[in-house]
C-alpha positions as YAML, in Angstrom:
chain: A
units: angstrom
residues:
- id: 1
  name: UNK
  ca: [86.96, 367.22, -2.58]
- id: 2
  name: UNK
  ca: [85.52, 367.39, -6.34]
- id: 3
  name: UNK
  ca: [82.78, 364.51, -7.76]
- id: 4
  name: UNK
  ca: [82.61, 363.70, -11.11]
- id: 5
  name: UNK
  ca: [78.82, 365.00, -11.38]
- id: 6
  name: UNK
  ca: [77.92, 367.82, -9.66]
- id: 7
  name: UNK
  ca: [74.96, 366.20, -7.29]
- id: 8
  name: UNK
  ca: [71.87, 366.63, -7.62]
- id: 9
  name: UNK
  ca: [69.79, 365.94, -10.76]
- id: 10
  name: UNK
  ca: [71.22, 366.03, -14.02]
- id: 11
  name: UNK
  ca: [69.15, 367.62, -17.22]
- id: 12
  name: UNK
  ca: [68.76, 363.85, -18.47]
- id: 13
  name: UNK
  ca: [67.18, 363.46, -15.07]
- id: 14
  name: UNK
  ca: [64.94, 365.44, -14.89]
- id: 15
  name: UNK
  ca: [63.80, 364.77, -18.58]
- id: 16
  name: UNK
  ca: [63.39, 361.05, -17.76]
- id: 17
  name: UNK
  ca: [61.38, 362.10, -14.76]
- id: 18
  name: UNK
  ca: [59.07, 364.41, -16.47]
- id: 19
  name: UNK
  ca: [58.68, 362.04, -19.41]
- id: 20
  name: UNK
  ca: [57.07, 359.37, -16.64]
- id: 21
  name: UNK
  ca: [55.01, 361.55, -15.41]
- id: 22
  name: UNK
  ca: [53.63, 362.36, -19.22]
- id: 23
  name: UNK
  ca: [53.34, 358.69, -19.34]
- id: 24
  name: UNK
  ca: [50.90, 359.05, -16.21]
- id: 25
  name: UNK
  ca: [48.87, 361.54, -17.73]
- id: 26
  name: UNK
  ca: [48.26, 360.13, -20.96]
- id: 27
  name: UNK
  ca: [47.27, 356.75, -18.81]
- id: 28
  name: UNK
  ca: [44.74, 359.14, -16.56]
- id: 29
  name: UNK
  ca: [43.19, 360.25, -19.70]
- id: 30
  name: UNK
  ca: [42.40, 356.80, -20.73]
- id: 31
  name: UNK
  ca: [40.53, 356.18, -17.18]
- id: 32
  name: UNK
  ca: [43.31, 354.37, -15.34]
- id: 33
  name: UNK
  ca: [43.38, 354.88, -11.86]
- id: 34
  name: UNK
  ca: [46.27, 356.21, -9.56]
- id: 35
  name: UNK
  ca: [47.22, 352.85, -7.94]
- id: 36
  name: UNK
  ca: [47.05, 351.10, -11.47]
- id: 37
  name: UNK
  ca: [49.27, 353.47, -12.62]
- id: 38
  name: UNK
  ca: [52.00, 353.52, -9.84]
- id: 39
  name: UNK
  ca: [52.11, 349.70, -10.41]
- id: 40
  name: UNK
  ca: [52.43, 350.25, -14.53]
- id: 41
  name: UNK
  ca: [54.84, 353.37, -13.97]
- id: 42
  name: UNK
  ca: [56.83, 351.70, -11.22]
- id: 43
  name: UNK
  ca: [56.21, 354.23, -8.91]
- id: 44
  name: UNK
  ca: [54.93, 355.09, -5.51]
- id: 45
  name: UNK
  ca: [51.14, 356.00, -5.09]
- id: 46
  name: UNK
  ca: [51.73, 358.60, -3.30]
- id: 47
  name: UNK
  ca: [53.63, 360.10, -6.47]
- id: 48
  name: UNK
  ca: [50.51, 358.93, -8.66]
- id: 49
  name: UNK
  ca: [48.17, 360.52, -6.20]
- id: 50
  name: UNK
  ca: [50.59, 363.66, -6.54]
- id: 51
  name: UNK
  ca: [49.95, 363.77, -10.24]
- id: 52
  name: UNK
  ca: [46.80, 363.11, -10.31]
- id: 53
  name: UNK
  ca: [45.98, 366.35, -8.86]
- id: 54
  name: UNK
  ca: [48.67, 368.21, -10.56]
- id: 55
  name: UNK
  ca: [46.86, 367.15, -13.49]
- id: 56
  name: UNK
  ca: [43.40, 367.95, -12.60]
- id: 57
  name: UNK
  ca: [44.41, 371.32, -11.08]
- id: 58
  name: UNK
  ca: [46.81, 372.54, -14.31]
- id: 59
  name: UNK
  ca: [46.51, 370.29, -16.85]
- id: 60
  name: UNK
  ca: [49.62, 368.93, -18.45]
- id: 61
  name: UNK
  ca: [51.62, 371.78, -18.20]
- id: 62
  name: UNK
  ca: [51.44, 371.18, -14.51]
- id: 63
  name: UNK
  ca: [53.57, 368.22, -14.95]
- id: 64
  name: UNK
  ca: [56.44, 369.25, -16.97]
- id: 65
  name: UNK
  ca: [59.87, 369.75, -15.40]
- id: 66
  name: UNK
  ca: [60.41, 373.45, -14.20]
- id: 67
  name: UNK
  ca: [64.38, 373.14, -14.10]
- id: 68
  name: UNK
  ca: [66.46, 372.70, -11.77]
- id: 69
  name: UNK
  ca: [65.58, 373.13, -8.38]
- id: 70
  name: UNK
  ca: [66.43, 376.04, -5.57]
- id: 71
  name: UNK
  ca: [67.03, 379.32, -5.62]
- id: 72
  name: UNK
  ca: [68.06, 381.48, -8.69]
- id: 73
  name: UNK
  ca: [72.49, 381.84, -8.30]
- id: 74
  name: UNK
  ca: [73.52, 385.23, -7.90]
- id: 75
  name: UNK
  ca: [76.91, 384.36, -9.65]
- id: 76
  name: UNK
  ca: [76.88, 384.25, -13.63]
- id: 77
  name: UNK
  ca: [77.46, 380.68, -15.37]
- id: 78
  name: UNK
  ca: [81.26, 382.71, -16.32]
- id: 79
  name: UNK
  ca: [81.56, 383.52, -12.64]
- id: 80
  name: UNK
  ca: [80.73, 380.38, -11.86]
- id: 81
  name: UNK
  ca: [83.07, 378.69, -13.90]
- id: 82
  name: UNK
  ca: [85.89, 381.30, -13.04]
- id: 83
  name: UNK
  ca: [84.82, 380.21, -8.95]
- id: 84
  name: UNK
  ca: [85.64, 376.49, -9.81]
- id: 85
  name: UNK
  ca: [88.83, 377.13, -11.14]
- id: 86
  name: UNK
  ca: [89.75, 379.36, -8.24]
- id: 87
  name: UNK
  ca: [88.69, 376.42, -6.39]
- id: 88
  name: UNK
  ca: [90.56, 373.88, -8.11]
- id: 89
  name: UNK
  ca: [93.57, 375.79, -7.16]
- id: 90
  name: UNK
  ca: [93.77, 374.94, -3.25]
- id: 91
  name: UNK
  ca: [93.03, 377.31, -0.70]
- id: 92
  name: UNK
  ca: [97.00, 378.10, -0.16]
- id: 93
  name: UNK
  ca: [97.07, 379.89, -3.56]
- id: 94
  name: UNK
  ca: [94.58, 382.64, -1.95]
- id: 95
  name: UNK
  ca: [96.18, 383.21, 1.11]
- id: 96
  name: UNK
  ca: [94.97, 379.80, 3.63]
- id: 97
  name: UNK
  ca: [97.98, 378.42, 4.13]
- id: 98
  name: UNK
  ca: [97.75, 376.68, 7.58]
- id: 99
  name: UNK
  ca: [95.99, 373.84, 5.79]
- id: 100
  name: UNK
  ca: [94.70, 372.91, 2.23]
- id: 101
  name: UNK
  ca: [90.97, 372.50, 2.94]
- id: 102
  name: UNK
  ca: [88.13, 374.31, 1.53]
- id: 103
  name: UNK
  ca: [85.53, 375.40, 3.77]
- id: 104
  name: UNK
  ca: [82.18, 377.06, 3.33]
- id: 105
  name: UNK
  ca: [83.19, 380.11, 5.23]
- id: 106
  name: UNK
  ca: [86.67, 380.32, 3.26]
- id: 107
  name: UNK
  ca: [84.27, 379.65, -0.16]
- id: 108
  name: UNK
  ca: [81.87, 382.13, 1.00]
- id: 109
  name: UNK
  ca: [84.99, 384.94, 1.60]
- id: 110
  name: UNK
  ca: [86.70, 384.21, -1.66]
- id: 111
  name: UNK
  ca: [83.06, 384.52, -3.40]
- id: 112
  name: UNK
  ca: [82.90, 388.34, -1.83]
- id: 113
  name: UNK
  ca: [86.82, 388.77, -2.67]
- id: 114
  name: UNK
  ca: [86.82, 388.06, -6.43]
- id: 115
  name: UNK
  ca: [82.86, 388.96, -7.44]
- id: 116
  name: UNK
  ca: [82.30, 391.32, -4.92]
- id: 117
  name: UNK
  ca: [78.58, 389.13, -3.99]
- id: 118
  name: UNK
  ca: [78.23, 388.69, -0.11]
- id: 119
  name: UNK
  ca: [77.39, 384.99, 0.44]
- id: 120
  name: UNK
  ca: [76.29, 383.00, 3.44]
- id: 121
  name: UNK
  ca: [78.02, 380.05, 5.05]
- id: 122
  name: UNK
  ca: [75.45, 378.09, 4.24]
- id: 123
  name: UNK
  ca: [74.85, 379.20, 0.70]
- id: 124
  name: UNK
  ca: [78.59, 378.55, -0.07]
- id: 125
  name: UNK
  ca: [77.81, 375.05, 1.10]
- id: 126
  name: UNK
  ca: [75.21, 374.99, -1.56]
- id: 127
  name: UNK
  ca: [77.12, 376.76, -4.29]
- id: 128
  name: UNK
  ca: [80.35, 373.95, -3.46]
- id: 129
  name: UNK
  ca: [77.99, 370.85, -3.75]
- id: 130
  name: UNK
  ca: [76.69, 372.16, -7.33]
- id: 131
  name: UNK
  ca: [79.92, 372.95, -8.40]
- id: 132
  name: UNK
  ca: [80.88, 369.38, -7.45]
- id: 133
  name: UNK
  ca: [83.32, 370.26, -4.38]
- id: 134
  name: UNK
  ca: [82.39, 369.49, -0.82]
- id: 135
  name: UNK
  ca: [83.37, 371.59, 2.36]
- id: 136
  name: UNK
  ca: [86.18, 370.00, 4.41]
- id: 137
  name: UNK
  ca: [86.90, 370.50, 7.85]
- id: 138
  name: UNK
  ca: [89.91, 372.22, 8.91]
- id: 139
  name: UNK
  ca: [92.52, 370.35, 11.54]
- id: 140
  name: UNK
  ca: [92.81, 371.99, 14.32]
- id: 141
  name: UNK
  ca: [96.35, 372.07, 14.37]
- id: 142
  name: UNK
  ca: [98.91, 374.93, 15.50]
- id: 143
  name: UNK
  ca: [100.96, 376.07, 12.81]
- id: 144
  name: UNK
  ca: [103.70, 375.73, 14.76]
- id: 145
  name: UNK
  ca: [103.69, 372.65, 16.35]
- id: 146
  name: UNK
  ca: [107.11, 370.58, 17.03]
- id: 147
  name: UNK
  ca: [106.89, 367.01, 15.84]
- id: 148
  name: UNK
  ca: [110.03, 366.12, 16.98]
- id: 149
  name: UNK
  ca: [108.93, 367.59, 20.78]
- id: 150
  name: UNK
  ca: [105.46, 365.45, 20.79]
- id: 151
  name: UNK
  ca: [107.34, 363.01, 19.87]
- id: 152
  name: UNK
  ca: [110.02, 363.18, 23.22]
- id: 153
  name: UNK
  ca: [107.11, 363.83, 25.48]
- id: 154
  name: UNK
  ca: [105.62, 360.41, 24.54]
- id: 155
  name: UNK
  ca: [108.01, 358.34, 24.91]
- id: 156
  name: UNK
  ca: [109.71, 359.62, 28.23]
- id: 157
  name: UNK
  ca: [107.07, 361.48, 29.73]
- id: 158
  name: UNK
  ca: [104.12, 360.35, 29.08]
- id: 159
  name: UNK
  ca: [104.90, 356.59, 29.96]
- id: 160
  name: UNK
  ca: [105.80, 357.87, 33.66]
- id: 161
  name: UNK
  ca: [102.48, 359.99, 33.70]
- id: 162
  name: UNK
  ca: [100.05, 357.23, 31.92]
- id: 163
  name: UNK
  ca: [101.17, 354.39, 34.72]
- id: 164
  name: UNK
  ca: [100.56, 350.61, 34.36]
- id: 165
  name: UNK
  ca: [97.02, 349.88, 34.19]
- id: 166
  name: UNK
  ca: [95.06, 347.88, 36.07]
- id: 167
  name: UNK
  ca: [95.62, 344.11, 36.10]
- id: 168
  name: UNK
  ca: [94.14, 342.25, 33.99]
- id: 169
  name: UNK
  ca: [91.61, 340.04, 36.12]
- id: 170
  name: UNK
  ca: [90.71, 342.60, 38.41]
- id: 171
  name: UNK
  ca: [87.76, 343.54, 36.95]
- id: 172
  name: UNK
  ca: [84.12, 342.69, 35.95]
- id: 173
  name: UNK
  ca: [82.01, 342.00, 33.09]
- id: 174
  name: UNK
  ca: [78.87, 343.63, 35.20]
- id: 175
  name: UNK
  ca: [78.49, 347.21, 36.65]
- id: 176
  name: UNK
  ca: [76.66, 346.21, 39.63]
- id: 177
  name: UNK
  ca: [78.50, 343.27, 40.42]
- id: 178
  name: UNK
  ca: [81.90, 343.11, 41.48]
- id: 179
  name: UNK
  ca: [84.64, 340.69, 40.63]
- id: 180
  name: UNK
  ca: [85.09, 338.19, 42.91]
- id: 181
  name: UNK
  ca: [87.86, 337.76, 45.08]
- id: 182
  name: UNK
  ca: [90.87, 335.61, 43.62]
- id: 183
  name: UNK
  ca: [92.27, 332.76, 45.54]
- id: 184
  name: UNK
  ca: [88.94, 332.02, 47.99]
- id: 185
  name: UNK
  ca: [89.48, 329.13, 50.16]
- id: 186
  name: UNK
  ca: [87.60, 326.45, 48.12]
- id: 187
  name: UNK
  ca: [88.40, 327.79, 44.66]
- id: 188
  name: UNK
  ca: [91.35, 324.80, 43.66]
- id: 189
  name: UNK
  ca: [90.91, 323.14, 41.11]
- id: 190
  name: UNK
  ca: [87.76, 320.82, 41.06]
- id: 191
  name: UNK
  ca: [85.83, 323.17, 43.37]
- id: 192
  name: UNK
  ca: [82.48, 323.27, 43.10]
- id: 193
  name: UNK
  ca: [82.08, 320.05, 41.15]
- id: 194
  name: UNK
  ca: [79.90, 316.94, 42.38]
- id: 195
  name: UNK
  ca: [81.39, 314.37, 43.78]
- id: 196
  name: UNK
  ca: [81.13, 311.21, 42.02]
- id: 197
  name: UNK
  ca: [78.43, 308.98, 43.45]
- id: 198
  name: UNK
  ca: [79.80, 305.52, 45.10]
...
């Protein structure tokens, strides 16, 4: 399955981001304190606290974006662009036939086929989910399976194996108690109630 974005945070993102947290320091230079400036900012205190120290500890160059996060890609922006093509064309195209379902460990083989770069499953995951795809799960269905045969053993013989059931009133809303008896001497109609008083 492709998304329209990637995931993740976009460039503009992160640029908005960093461009609050200029905001902060410029509002720490004038003397405002943390708290005041989550509440100004619109942001937690936590974050404000986090800043604050950033800025203290590196100065303002401490609180500039630094890209994207996670590790560097071992596959070139070309080879990355090349891998979501591949992927766009369905797994049958490169040899999965039994389904059409991309997943990680099909990704991660198809990385080491093509580029000749030995990924792990989970690393494939990754690489999907910033190339906007997401890992499916394969059905576990045999390839050869005869609809028309499942079919014939649920209608003749599974109705003789499944059986009727058990009725319908015999049994009870409670684990520990059990349902009482039907047809108890006493249990007519109007059992139980008062008798009117003379």
């Amino acid at each position: 399955m492709r998304y329209a974005d990637g995931g993740g945070l976009t460039a503009a993102g992160r640029q908005r981001r960093e461009s609050v947290r200029i905001q902060a320091a410029e509002l720490f230079a004038q003397g405002v304190r943390p708290p005041e400036v989550a509440q100004r900012l619109r942001v937690s205190r936590k974050s404000a606290y986090q800043w604050h120290q950033l800025l203290r500890d590196g100065g303002v160059a401490a609180l500039t974006s630094r890209g994207p996060s996670g590790s560097r890609c071992r596959l070139s922006p070309y080879c990355l662009e090349k891998l979501a093509g591949l992927l766009e064309q369905g797994p049958a195209v490169h040899g999965w036939v039994e389904d059409q379902v991309w997943t990680a460990s099909r990704v991660a083989t198809l990385i080491g086929r093509k580029f000749h770069v030995s990924y792990s499953v989970s690393g494939a995951t990754r690489l999907m989910h910033r190339l906007g795809f997401s890992p499916q799960v394969p059905a576990r269905r045999v390839a050869e399976r005869d609809e028309q045969a499942v079919a014939e053993w649920k209608g003749a013989t599974w109705a003789e194996v499944k059986g009727p059931g058990r009725p319908a009133g015999a049994t009870s809303a409670s684990r520990t108690k059990p349902a009482s008896p039907v047809g108890r001497p006493g249990d007519g109609p109007g059992a139980g109630a008062a008798s009117p008083r003379s």
